[in-house]
N, C-alpha and C positions, 0 to 999 in steps of 0.2 A: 635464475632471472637476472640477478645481478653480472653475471657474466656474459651473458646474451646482450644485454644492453650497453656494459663496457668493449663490445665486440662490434654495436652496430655504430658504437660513437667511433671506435677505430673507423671502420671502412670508409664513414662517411669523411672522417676527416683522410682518409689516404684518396678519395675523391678530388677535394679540394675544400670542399665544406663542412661545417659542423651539422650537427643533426637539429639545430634549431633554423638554420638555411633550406634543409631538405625539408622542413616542416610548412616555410614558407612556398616553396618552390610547389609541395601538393596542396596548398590552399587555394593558390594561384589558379595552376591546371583545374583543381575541382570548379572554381569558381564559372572559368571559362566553360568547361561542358557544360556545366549547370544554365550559365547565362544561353550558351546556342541551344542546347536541347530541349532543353524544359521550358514551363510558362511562367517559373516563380520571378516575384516582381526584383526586379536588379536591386532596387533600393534594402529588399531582403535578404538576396545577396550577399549584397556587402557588408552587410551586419553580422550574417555571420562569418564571414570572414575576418570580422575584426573582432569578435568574439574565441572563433581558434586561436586566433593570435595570440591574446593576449593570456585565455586560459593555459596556453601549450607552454606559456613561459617567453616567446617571442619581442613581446615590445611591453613593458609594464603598463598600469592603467592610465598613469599619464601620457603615454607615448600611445598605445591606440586610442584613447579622447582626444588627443591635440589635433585631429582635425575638427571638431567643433570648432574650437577656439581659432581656427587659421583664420588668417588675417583674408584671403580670397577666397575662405566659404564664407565669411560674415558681410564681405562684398556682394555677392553674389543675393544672400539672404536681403538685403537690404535695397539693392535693385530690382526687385522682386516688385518692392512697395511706388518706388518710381515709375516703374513700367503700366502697372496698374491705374497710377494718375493720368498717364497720356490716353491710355485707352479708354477711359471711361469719362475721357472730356472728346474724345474726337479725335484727336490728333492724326491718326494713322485714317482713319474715314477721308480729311480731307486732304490728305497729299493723295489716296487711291482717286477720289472724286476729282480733282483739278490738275493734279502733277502729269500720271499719264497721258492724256490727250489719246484719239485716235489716229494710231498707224497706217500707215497707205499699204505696206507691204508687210508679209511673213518675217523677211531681216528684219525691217525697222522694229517690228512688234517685237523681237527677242531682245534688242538693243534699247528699247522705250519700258522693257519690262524689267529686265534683270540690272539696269542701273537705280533705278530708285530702290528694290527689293536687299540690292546689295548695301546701299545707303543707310539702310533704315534699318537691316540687321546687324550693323558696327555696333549699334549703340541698345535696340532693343531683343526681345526674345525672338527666335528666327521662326520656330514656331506659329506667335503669335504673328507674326508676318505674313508667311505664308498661306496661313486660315485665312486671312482678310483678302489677301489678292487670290485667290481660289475662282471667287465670283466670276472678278474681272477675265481672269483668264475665258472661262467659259464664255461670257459676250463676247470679248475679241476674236475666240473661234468661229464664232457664226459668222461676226462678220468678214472674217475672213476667210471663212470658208475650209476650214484646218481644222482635223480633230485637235482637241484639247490636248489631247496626251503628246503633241509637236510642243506644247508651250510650257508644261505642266513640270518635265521634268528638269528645263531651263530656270523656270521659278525656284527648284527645292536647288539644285546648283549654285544658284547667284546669293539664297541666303548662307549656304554655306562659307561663299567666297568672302560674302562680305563681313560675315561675322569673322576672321582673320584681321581686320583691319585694325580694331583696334584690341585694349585689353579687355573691356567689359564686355565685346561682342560676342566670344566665345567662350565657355565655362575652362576649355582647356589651357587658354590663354594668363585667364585668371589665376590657375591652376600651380602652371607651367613660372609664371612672375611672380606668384607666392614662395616657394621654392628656393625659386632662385635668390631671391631677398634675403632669404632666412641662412641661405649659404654663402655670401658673398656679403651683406648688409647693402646693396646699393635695390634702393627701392625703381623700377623704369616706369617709364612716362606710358599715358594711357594711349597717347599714338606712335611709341616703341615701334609697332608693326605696321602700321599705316602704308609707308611707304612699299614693301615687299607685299602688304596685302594687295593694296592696289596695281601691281606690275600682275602678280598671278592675276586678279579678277580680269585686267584685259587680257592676259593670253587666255583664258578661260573663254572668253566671250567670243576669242577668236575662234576657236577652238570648235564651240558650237557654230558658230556661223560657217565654218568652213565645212564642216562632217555634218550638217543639221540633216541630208538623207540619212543617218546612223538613228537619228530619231524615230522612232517607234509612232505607227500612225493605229492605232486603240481604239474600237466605240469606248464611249467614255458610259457611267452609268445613268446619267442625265438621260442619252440618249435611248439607251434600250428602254427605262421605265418610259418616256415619251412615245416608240413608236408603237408601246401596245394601248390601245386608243381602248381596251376596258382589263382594267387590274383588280380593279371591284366589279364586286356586280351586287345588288339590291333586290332584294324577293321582298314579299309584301305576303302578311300572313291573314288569309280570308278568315273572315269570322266566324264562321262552320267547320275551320282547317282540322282535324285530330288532333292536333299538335293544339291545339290553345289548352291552355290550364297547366300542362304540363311547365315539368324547369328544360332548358334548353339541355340535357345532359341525357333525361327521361326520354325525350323527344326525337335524340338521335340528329340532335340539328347542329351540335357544336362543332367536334372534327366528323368534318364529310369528306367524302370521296372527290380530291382534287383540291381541297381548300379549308378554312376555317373561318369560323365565326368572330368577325371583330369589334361588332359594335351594334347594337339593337336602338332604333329610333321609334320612341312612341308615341301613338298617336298624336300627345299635345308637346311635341316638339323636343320631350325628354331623350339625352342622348345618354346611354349607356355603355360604356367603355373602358378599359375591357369588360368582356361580358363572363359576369363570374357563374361556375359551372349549377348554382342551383337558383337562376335568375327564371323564374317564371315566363311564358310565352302566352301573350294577348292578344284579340284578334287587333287587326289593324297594326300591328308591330312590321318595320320595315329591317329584314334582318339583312347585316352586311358582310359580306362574305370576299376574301381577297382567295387569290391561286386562281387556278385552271379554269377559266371562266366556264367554258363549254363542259366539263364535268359538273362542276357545279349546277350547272341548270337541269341535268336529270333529277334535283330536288323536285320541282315541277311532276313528274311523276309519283317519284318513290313519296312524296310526302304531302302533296295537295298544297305548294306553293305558288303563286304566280308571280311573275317577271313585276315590277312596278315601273311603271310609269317616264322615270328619267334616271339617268346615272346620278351615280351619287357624287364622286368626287374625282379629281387627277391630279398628277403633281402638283400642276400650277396654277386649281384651286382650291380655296380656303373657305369653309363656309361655318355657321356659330358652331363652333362647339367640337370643332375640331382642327386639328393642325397638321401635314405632313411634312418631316424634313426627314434629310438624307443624313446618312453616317456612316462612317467605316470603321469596321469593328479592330480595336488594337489588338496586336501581337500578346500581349501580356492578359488579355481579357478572357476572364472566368468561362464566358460562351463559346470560344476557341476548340474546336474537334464535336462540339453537343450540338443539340438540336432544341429549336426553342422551345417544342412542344415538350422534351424531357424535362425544363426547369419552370421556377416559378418566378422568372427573371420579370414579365410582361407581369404579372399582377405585384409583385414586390415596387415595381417603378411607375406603376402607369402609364403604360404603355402598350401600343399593339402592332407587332411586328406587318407588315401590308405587302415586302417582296424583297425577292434578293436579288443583287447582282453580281456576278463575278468575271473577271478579267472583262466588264464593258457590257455583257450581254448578259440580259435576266433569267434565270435559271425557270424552267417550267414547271416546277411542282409546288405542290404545299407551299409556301414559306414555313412553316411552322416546322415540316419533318426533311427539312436541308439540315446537313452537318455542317455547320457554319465553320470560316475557314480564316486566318487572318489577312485584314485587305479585303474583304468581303463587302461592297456596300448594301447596308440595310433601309430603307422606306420605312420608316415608323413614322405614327401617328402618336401626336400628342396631345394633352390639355392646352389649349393654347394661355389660358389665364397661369399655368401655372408651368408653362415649358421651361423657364430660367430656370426656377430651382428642379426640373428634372431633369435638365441639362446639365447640370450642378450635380447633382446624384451617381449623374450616368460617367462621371469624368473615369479615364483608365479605363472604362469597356468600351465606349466609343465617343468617334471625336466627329463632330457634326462640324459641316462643310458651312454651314452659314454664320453671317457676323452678326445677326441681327440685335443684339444684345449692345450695341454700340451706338453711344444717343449721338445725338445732332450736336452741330458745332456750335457752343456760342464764346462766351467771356472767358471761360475756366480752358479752353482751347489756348487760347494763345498765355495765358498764364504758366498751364504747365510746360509748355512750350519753351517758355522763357525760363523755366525752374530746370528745364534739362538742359539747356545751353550754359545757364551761369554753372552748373553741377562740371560740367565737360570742361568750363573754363579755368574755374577756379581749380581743377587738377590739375592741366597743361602747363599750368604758370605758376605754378607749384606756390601758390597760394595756402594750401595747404593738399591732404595726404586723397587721395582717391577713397579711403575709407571714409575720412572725414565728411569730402563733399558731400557723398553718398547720403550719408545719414542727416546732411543738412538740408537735400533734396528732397529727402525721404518727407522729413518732418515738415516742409514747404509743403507740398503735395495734399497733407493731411491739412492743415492748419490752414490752408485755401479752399478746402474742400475740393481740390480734386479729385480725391476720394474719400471716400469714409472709411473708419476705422473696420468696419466689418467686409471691407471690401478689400482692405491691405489686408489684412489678415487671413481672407481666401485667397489671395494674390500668390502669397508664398509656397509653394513648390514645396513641402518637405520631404516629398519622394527624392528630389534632385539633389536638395542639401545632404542628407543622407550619401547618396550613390558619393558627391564633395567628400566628404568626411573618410567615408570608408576609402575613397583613392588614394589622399592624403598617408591616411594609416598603411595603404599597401606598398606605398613610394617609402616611407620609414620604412619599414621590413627590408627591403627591399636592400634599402642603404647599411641600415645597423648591419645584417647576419653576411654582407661582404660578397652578396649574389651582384650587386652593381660593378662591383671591383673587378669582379672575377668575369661576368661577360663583356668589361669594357676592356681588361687583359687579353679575351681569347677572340675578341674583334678585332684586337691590333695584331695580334699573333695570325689572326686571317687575311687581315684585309692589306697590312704591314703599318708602315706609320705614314703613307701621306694620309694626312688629315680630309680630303677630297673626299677620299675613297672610303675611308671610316664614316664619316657624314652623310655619304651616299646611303650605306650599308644601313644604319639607323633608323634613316627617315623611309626608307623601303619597307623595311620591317613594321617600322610603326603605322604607316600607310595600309599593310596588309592587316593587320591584326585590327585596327580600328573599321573592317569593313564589317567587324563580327561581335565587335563590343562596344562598351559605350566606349567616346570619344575622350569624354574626362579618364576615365580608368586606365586607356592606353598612355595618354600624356603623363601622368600619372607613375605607370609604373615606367617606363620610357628617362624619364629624367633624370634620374638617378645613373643610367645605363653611360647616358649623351653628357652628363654635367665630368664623369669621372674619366672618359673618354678624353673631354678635353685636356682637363688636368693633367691626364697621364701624356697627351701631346705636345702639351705644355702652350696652348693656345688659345684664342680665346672662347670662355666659355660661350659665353651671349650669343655667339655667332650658331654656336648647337642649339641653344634652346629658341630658341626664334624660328629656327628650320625645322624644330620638333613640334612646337605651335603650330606650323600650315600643315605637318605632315599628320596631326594627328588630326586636325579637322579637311584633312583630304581622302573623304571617302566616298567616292562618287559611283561602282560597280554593283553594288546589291543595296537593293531596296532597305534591307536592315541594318545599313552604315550610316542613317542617317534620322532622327526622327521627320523632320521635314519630308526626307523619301519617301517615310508609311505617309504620312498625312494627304501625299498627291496620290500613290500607289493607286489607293481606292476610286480617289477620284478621277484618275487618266483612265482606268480600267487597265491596268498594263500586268504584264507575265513579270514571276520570278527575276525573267532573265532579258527584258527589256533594257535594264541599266546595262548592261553589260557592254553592246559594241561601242557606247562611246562611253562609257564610265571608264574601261579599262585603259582607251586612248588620254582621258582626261589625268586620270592617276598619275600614267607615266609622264606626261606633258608638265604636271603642275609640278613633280617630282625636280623633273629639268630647270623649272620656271625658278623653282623654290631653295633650289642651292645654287643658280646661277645669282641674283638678284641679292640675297641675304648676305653671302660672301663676297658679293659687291658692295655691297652698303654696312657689313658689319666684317671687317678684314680680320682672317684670321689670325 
């Protein structure tokens, strides 16, 4: 045993590595299949990967902890609490409500859309951004006459671009200038990037405006639930029926041929929903049934039901006692490959699934016996009194398309308003440290009641802080066991020593791999690769790591390079491979943009 193991520390060190490098190097790989393949959540991921780590002997317990403690995940934590006071005074409501205006033309609309979008993702979540103009997109298509999916994928683009701008806008950003702080000691300014963000966000815009036929034209899933004018249908149970006394399970009334049972109204206005499987049937009960309209009405036969009287409900009505919104079910969510009717997802949440759609157009059968797929959009029906906090329950399985959660503007609007500007200023002018503002923001926020203390504290993402940390810890590995040393040797041994073409090489790389993992993670493991790179060029560093920032949040080809991309995916109705004719063109364009620009304004 002893000599097997003195034999594989040989070979790995006649490699170039030690065997605590090669340990790194399959934590890595595993990590990566694990994140494409599987559904387990990233944030668990990375846990265990800084778990191997550190049990394997890799990085001691202080060195895989110290990303907790970085100075840009505790940033990131803490703007968590900021972001959450703008939204829950208005803030984003009224620049959507007053700032865009109505476009005369398709150009002007992707140019009236993606400059504000880009604006507002420098400094806030892009995410949260993007949810909110979602709406808007959808009105602007009608009136203009444009499937959605023309405008939808410009929207997830512009926040991407615009979170580049500055450091807060983008986690890899944050990331990428923690890092480099911690190796150099020179802290940079929160509009460092600003300038190179803004050069790519216009070629960007150019970009779409010139190739915007590359745009993918989508029924969206607005439309499909829309043009079927009955998705429910309403039987009325006579009072002589067979079926009365029974439970709906006894009855044979629950899963029927074509559809399922969602909701039982009783005579004195009692609505019943979901309807649980040993729920008695009454005469005079109006049972409501979503799927295959026309199958379902051979009920009328096989069981002595009659048709009643009026529809019950449509998208775009709302009547007591019930709610319908859309949603599109996350990549990472439990319901992913099942079928609803297999789980006990719809009674565990209160909820009742009503139709599905995919890629834009609503699938014909059951909803309940679809294998649900990710990017799926769902029609659920909710408690309307109690939809926030099932909205709140539901986070990570699905992410609902509407902002209605976002009150009206009054006083506490322009207040926190004001608490993100002086926050922005007082960094710039180095007044004091960006962590510092932060937390001075933070506590502004609270202490105005822009928000409440229960509302910062669902604010905070700890999935995301997590995914922070374990990056953190994989960029250490990374550096300590000499895997950075060693690929930024056999990149100059490839690419030779101009600096151009090494730089190139990098940000190519980094651009590809960030189309398949999160964005933090590649920047992350990436800067170690680009800081030792320079060194060994003997130039400057800043000039790589600023060019590793845009490249690692330049992932515009697949749907899954971006959260922003799932979050419209569902919503445009678009294929797999819809990103692709102009993601691939925008990739290489912003690649061009992004070491022309950066090496102009930061010389090597």
């Amino acid at each position: 045993m002893i000599n097997f193991a003195g034999n594989l520390h040989i070979i790995c060190m006649f490699l170039g590595l030690d065997i605590f490098a090669w340990i790194t190097i399959a934590t890595i790989l595993g990590m990566f299949i694990i994140m494409i393949c599987t559904k387990l959540p990233a944030d668990f991921v990375f846990l265990g990967g800084m778990g191997v780590l550190y049990v394997t002997g890799v990085l001691s317990m202080s060195e895989a902890l110290a990303g907790f403690s970085s100075n840009s995940v505790v940033t990131i934590g803490v703007l968590f609490v900021v972001i959450a006071g703008l939204v829950h005074t208005g803030v984003l409501q009224w620049i959507v409500k007053y700032l865009l205006g109505i476009p005369r033309s398709y150009s002007k609309a992707i140019v009236r859309l993606m400059l504000p979008v880009a604006g507002l993702s420098a400094f806030l979540s892009n995410t949260t951004v993007v949810a909110l103009f979602i709406n808007v997109v959808k009105i602007w298509s009608k009136k203009l006459k444009v499937a959605p999916s023309r405008l939808l994928i410009p929207l997830s683009y512009a926040s991407c671009m615009g979170g580049i701008c500055t450091l807060i806008g983008t986690p890899p950003n944050l990331i990428v200038s923690g890092m480099y702080m911690k190796d150099t000691q020179t802290e940079l300014n929160i509009f460092t990037t600003t300038l190179p963000g803004l050069f790519c966000l216009m070629v960007g815009i150019s970009v779409i405006l010139l190739f915007k036929k590359l745009l993918p034209e989508r029924q969206s899933p607005d439309e499909s639930f829309e043009a079927t004018n009955s998705y429910t249908l309403e039987m009325l149970v006579p009072s002589e029926c067979p079926s009365v006394g029974k439970t709906v399970t006894e009855a044979g009334l629950m899963d029927v041929k074509g559809g399922h049972l969602i909701e039982i109204v009783r005579f004195d206005k009692e609505i019943i929903s979901p309807v649980p499987s040993d729920e008695f049937i009454m005469g005079g009960d109006r049972l409501v049934y979503s799927g295959q309209i026309d199958e379902v009405l051979e009920l009328k036969q096989s069981h002595g039901l009659v048709t009643a009287d009026r529809h019950v409900f449509s998208v775009h009505e709302v009547e007591k006692g019930r709610q319908l919104k859309m949603a599109t079910l996350e990549r990472n969510s439990s319901l992913v490959g099942k079928c609803m009717g297999e789980t006990h997802f719809e009674q565990d949440n209160n909820i009742v699934l009503v139709a599905v759609a995919r890629s834009g157009e609503r699938i014909q059968e059951s909803p309940r016996s679809i294998t649900l797929q990710s990017g799926d959009t769902l029609l659920i029906e909710l408690p309307p009194f109690q939809s926030k906090a099932v909205k709140a329950s539901l986070k990570g399985a699905l992410r609902f398309f509407d902002s209605d959660d976002i009150p009206n503007i009054g006083r506490r609007t322009l207040v926190s308003s004001f608490i993100m500007i002086a926050m922005v200023l007082l960094s710039t002018f180095n007044v004091m440290s960006l962590l510092q503002s932060c937390f001075l923001a933070a506590g502004a926020m609270l202490l105005t009641r822009c928000c409440s203390v229960e509302q910062a504290r669902k604010s905070i993402d700890w999935n995301i802080l997590m995914i922070f940390a374990g990056s953190i810890c994989l960029g250490a590995a990374i550096e300590k066991t000499g895997i950075a040393r060693l690929l930024a040797d056999n990149i100059l041994g490839i690419c030779g020593s101009n600096p151009l073409v090494v730089l190139t090489c990098i940000c190519l790389v980094a651009t590809f791999i960030t189309e398949f993992i999160s964005n933090t993670a590649a920047a992350a493991m990436f800067y170690p690769i680009a800081y030792q790179s320079a060194v060994s060029l003997g130039v400057n560093p800043l000039t790589f790591c600023v060019c590793l920032m845009i490249a690692a949040s330049s992932s515009y080809a697949t749907p899954i390079g971006s959260p922003t991309h799932m979050l419209v995916y569902g919503a445009g109705g678009y294929r797999f491979t819809d990103f692709m004719p102009i993601g691939l063109m925008m990739n290489l364009v912003m690649l061009a943009a992004n070491i022309f620009i950066v090496t102009l304004l930061f010389p090597l």
